[in-house]
C-alpha positions as CSV (number, residue, x, y, z in Angstrom):
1,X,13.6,-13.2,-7.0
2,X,16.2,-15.8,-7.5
3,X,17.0,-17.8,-10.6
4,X,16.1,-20.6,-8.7
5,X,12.7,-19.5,-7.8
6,X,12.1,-18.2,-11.5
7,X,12.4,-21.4,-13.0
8,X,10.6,-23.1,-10.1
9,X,7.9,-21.2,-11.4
10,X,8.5,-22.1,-14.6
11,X,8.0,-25.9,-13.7
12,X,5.3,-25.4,-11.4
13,X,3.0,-23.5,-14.8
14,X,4.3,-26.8,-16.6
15,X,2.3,-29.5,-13.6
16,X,-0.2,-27.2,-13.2
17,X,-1.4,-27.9,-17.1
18,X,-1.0,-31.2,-16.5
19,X,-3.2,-31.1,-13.4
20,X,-6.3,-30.3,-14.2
21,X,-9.9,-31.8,-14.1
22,X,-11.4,-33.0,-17.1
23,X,-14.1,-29.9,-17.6
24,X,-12.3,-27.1,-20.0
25,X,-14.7,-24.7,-20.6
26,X,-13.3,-21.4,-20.2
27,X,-15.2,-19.4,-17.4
28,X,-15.5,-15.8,-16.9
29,X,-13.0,-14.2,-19.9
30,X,-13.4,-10.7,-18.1
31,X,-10.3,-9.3,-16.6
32,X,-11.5,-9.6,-13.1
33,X,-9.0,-9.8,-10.0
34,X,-8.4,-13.1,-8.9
35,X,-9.6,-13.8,-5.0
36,X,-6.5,-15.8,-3.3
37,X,-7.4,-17.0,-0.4
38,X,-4.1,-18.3,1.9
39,X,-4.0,-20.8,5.1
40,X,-1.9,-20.4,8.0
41,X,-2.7,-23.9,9.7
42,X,-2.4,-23.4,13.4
43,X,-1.7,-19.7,13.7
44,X,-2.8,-16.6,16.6
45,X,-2.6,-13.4,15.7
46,X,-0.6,-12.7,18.8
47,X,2.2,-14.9,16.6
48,X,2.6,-12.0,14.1
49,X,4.0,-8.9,14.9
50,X,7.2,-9.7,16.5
51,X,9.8,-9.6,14.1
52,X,9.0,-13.0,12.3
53,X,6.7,-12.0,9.9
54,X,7.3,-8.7,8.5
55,X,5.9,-9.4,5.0
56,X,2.5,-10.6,6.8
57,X,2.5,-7.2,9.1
58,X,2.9,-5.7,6.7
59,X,-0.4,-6.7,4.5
60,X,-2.4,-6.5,8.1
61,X,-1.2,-2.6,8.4
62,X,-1.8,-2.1,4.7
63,X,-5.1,-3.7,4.5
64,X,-7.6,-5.0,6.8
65,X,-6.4,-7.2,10.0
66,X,-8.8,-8.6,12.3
67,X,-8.9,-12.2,14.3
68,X,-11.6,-14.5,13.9
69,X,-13.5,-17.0,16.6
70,X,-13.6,-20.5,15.0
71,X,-16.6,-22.3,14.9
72,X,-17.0,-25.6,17.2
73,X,-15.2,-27.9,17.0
74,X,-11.5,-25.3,16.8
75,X,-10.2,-28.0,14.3
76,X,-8.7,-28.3,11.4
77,X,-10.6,-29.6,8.5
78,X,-14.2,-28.3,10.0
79,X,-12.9,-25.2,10.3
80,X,-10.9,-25.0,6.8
81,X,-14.9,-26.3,5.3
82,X,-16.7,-23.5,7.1
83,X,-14.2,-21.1,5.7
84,X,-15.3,-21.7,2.5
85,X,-19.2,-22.8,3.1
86,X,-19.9,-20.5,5.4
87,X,-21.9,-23.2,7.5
88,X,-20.9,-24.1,10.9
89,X,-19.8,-28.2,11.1
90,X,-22.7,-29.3,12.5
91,X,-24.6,-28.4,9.6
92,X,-22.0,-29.2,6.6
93,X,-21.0,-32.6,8.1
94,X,-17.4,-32.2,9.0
95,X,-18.3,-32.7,13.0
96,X,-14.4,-33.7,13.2
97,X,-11.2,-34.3,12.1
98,X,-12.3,-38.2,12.8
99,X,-15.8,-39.0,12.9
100,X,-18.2,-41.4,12.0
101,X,-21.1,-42.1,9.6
102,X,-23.7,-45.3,9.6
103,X,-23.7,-45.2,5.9
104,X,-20.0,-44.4,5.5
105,X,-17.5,-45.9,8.2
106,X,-14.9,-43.8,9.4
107,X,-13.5,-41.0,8.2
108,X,-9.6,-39.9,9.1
109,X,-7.4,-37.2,7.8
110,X,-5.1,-39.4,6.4
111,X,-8.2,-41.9,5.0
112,X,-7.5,-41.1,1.1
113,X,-10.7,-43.0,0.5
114,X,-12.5,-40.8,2.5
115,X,-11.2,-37.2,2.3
116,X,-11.8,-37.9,-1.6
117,X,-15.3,-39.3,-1.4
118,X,-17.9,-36.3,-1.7
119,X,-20.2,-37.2,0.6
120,X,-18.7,-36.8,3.6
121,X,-18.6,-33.2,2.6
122,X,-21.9,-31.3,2.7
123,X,-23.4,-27.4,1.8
124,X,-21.5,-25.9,-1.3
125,X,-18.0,-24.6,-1.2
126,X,-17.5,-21.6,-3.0
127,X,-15.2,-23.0,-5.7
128,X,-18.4,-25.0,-6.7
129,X,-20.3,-22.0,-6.7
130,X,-18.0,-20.5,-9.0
131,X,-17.1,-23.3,-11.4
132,X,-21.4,-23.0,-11.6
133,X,-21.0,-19.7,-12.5
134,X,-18.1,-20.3,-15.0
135,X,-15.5,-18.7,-13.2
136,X,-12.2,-20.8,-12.9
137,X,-10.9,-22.0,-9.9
138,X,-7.8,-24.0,-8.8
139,X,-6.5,-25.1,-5.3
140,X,-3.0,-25.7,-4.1
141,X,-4.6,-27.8,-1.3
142,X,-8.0,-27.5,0.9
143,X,-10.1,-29.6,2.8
144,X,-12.9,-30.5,0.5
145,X,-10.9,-29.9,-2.9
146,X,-9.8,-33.1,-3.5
147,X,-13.5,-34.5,-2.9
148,X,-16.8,-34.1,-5.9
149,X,-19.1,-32.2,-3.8
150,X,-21.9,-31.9,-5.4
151,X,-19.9,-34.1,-8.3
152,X,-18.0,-31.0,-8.9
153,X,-14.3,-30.7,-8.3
154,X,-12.1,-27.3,-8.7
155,X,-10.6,-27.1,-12.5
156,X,-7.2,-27.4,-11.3
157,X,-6.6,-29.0,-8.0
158,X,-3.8,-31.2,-6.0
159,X,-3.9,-34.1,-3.7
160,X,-2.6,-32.6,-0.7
161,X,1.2,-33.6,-0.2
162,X,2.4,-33.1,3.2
163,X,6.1,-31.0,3.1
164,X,6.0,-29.9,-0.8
165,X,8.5,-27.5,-1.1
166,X,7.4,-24.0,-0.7
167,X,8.8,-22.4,-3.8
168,X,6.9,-24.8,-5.4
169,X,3.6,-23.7,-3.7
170,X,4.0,-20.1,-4.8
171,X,5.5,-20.9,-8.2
172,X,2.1,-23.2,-9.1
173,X,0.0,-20.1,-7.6
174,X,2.2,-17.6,-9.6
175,X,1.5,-19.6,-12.8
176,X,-1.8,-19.2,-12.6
177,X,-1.8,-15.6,-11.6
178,X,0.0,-14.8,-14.8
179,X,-2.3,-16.7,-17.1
180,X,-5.1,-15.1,-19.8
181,X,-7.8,-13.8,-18.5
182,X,-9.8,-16.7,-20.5
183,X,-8.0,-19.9,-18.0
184,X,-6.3,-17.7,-14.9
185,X,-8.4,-18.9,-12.2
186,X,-10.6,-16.2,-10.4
187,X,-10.7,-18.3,-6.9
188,X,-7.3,-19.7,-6.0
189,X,-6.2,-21.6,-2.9
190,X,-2.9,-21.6,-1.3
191,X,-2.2,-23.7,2.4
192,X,0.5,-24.1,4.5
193,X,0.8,-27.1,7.4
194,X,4.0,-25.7,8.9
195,X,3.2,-23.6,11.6
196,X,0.8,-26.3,12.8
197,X,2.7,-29.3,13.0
198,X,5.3,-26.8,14.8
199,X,3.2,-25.9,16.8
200,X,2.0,-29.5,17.6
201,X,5.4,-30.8,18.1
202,X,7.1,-27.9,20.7
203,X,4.1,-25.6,21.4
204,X,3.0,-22.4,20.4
205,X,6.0,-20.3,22.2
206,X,8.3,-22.8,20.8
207,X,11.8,-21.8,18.3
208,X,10.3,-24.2,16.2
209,X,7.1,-22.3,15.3
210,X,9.3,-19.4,15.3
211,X,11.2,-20.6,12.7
212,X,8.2,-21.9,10.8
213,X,6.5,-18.9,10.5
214,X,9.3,-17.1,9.2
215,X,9.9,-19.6,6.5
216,X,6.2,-19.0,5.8
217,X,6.9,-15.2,5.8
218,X,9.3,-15.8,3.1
219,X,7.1,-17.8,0.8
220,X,4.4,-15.1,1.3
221,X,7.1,-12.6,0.3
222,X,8.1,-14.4,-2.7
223,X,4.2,-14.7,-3.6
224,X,4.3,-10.9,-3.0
225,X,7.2,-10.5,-5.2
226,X,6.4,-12.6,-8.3
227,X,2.8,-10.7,-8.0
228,X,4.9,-7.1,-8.2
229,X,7.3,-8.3,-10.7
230,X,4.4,-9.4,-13.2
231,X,2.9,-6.4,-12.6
232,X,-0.8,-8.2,-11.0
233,X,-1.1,-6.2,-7.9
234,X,-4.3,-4.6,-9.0
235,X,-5.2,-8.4,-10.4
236,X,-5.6,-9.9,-7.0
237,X,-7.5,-9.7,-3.8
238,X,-5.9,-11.8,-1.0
239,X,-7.0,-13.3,1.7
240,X,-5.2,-14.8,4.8
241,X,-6.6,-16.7,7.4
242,X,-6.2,-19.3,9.9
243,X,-8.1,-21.7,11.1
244,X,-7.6,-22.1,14.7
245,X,-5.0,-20.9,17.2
246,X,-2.9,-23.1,19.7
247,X,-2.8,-23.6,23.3
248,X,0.3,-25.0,25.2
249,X,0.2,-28.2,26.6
250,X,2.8,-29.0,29.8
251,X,4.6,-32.2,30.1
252,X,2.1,-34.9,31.6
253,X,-1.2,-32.8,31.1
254,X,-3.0,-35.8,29.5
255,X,-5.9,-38.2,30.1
256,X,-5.8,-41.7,29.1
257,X,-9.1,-42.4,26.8
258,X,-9.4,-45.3,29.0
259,X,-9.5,-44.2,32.1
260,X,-12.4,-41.6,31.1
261,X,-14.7,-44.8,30.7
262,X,-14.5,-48.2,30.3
263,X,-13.7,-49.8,27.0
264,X,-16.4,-52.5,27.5
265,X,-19.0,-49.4,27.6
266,X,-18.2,-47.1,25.3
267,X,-16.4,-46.7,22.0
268,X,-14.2,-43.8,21.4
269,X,-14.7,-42.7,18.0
270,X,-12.5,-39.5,18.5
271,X,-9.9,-38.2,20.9
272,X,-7.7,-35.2,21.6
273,X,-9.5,-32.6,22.6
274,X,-13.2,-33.4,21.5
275,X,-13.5,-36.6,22.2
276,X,-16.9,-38.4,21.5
277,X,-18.0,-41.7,22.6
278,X,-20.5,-44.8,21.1
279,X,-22.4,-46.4,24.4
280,X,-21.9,-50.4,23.8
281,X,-25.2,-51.9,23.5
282,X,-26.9,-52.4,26.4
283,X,-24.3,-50.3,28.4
284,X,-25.6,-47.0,28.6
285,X,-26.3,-46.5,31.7
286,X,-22.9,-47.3,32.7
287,X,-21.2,-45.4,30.4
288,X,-23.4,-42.5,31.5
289,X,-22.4,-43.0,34.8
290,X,-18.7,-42.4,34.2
291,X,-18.3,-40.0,31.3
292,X,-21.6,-36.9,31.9
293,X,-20.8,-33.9,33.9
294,X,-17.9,-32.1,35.3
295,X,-14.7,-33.7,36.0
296,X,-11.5,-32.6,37.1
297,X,-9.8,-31.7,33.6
298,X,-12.9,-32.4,31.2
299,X,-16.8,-32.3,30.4
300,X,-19.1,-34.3,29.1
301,X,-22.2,-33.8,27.9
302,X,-25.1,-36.0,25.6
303,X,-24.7,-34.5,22.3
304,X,-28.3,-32.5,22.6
305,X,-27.1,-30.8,25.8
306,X,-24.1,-29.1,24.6
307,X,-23.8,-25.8,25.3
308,X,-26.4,-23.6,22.6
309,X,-23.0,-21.2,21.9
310,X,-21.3,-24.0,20.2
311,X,-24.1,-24.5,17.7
312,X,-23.3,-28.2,17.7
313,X,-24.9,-31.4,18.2
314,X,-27.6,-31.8,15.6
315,X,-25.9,-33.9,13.0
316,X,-26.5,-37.2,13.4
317,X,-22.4,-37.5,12.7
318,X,-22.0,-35.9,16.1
319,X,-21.3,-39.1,19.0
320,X,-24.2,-39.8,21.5
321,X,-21.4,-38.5,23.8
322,X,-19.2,-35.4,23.4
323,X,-16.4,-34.3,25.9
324,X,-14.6,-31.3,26.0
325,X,-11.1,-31.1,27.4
326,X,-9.9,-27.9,29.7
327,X,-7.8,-25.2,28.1
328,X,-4.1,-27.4,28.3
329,X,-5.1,-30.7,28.7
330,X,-5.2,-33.4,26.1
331,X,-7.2,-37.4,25.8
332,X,-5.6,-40.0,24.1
333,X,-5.1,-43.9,24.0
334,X,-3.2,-44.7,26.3
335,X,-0.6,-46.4,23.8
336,X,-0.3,-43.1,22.2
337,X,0.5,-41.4,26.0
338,X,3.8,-43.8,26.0
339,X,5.4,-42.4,22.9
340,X,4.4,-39.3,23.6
341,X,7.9,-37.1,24.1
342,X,8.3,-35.7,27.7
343,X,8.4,-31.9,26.8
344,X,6.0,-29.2,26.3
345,X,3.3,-29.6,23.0
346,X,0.4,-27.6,21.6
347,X,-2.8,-28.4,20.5
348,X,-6.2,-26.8,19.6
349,X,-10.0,-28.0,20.1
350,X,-10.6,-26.1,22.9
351,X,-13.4,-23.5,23.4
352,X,-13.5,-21.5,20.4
353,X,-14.3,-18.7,22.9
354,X,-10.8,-19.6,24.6
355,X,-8.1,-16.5,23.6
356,X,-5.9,-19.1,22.3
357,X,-7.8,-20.3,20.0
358,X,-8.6,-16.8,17.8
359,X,-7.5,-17.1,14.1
360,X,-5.9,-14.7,11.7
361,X,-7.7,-12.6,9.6
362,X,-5.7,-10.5,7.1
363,X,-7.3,-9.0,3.5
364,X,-5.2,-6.8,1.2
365,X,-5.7,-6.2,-2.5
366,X,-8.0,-4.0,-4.7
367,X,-11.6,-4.7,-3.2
368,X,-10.6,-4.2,0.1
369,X,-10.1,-1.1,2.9
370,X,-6.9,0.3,3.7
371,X,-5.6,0.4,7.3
372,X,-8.7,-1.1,9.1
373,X,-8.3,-3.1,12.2
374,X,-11.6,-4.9,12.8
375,X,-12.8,-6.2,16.1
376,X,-13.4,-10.0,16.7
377,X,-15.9,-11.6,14.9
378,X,-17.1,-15.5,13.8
379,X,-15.4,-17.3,10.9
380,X,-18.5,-17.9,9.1
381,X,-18.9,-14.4,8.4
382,X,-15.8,-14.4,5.7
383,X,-17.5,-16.9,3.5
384,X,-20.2,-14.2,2.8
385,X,-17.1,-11.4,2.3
386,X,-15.5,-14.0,-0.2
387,X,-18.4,-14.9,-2.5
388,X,-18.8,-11.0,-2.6
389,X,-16.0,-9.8,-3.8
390,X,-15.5,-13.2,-6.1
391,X,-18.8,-11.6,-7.8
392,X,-21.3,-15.0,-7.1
393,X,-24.5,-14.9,-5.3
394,X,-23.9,-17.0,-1.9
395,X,-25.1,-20.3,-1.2
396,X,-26.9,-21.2,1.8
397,X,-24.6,-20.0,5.0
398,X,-24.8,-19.4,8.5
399,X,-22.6,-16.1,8.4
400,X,-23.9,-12.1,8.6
401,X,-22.4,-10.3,5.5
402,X,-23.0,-7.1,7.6
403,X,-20.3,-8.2,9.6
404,X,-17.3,-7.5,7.6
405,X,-18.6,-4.6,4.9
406,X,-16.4,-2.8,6.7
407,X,-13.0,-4.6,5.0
408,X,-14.2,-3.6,1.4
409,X,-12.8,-0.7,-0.3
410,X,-16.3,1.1,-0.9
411,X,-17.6,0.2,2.4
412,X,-21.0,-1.3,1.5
């Protein structure tokens, strides 16, 4: 590692001190590995494996590799939340990455307000769990950390801080990693936004993601590094996932929200690729009349007559009126459509049983199997695997911890 790098680590131990939550009871003072568990925003696992990511290869032919289905809706935050709650969105609230609530107004990923206020996020994230148990955790970003679910925050966590430099991701992570046994935390989170908003901006086949997932590569090899050169490899399981995969979307292969239905009858109150409408009072009917059934690049549906597979329209978050966009095809204000650039994007939200939408599995580290490749399975089933081998009993969940016994070192 560079001299750089070392003394970025040195500076991230120095905020991460400074960043913690007012509770400082030590937790668990065993010497039990830490459970890292690492976000790729946005990325297949048809992107690894082609030269750009030799450091992550290398972990999934080391350890255990698999690629994941995301639950409905194939988004970002509701997927990140039932990562680590193990409960599909429509039962832990997060229905979208916009949604909302007659109690609370609207939520928004970029809403500080909300993202922070704990009840927009329901069941029990597993850094709760933990901090319950009095194990430490800290998180170097995650939907739901920044927010008192439950009234309970991580120890150590970080308003999430769009482009912070990468060293200085790994360097905070690496502090922690090297702490006593008495403060290192036992659940850590790491996330990276890069190869999404790549992905986003030129598509998924794109130089750009290219280049972003070998810049992530790098990180993960300087995490890899600092782990070896402090001698913690037996001191940490890690865990790398995703949380959706991307689809391209062509030049001009977009609907304008307003020409799906009237404004006058129905409210959009999200768009993209789910897209959910409020019926104006008294207009209904007519906003029935335009939006349910099959159209040429979408389908709509009353929220209790979406398909049973998706598991989704029971929370009373969830719009009168959902519609899901074809494989390629995006919905958006029509304002939006104008600045849109004239070249090829990406974007996710489709069918979770779509191929591009799999996620990346990847699990290397002391508790887990060596050289297994696992076939598909649903991303609620790794909440289960986490809680596990972090040592607590599980909350509530909707996953099968049959599922992945097969990733763990002893097999049962």
């Amino acid at each position: 590692m560079t001299f750089r790098f070392l003394s970025a680590v040195l500076a991230a131990c120095l905020l991460s001190a400074c960043s913690t939550s007012p509770r400082t009871t030590p937790g668990d003072a065993s010497d039990a590995p830490t459970l890292l568990l690492v976000s790729l925003d946005g990325v297949h696992p048809d992107m690894l494996g082609h030269g750009d990511t030799p450091r992550l290869d290398r972990l999934a032919r080391e350890g255990v590799s698999g690629w994941m289905r995301p639950s409905y809706p194939a988004l970002t935050f509701p997927n990140h939340y039932t990562l680590v709650t193990g409960l599909r969105p429509d039962r832990h609230g997060l229905i979208h990455n916009s949604m909302y609530d007659e109690d609370l107004g609207r939520f928004a990923l970029k809403d500080r307000d909300a993202v922070g206020d704990g009840r927009w996020w329901g069941g029990e994230p597993l850094w709760v769990t933990a901090e319950r148990a009095g194990l430490p955790t800290a998180t170097m970003f995650w939907p739901g950390s920044e927010a008192p679910v439950q009234g309970v925050r991580p120890r150590r966590w970080f308003p999430y801080e769009e482009g912070l430099a990468l060293e200085v991701r790994i360097g905070r992570v690496l502090g922690w990693l090297a702490e006593p046994a008495a403060t290192r935390p036992r659940l850590a989170t790491l996330y990276f936004e890069h190869p999404d908003h790549a992905g986003h901006g030129y598509g998924p086949d794109s130089p750009q993601l290219r280049s972003a997932l070998r810049e992530v590569d790098a990180a993960i090899g300087d995490l890899l590094d600092g782990i070896a050169a402090a001698g913690l490899q037996d001191r940490v399981n890690l865990v790398i996932v995703s949380d959706h995969g991307m689809a391209p979307v062509p030049p001009g292969q977009v609907v304008a929200v307003e020409d799906m239905v009237d404004p006058a009858d129905a409210e959009p109150v999200s768009t993209g690729q789910v897209v959910g409408f409020r019926p104006r009072a008294g207009r209904e009917a007519a906003a029935d009349a335009a939006l349910l059934g099959a159209h040429e690049h979408y389908d709509c549906w009353r929220r209790e007559a979406l398909p049973a597979r998706w598991h989704y329209g029971r929370h009373p978050r969830v719009p009168p009126i959902v519609c899901q966009m074809h494989v390629g095809w995006d919905a958006l204000p029509r304002a939006h459509i104008a600045r849109r650039p004239d070249r090829t994007r990406g974007s996710h939200g489709y069918d979770p049983a779509a191929p591009g939408m799999r996620a990346v599995f990847i699990a290397h580290g002391p508790a887990f199997a060596r050289g297994v490749e696992l076939p598909g399975f649903d991303n609620i089933d790794v909440y289960p695997l986490l809680a596990r081998v972090l040592g607590v009993a599980p909350a509530e969940h909707d996953g099968d911890a049959a599922t992945l016994l097969p990733a763990l070192h002893d097999g049962d």
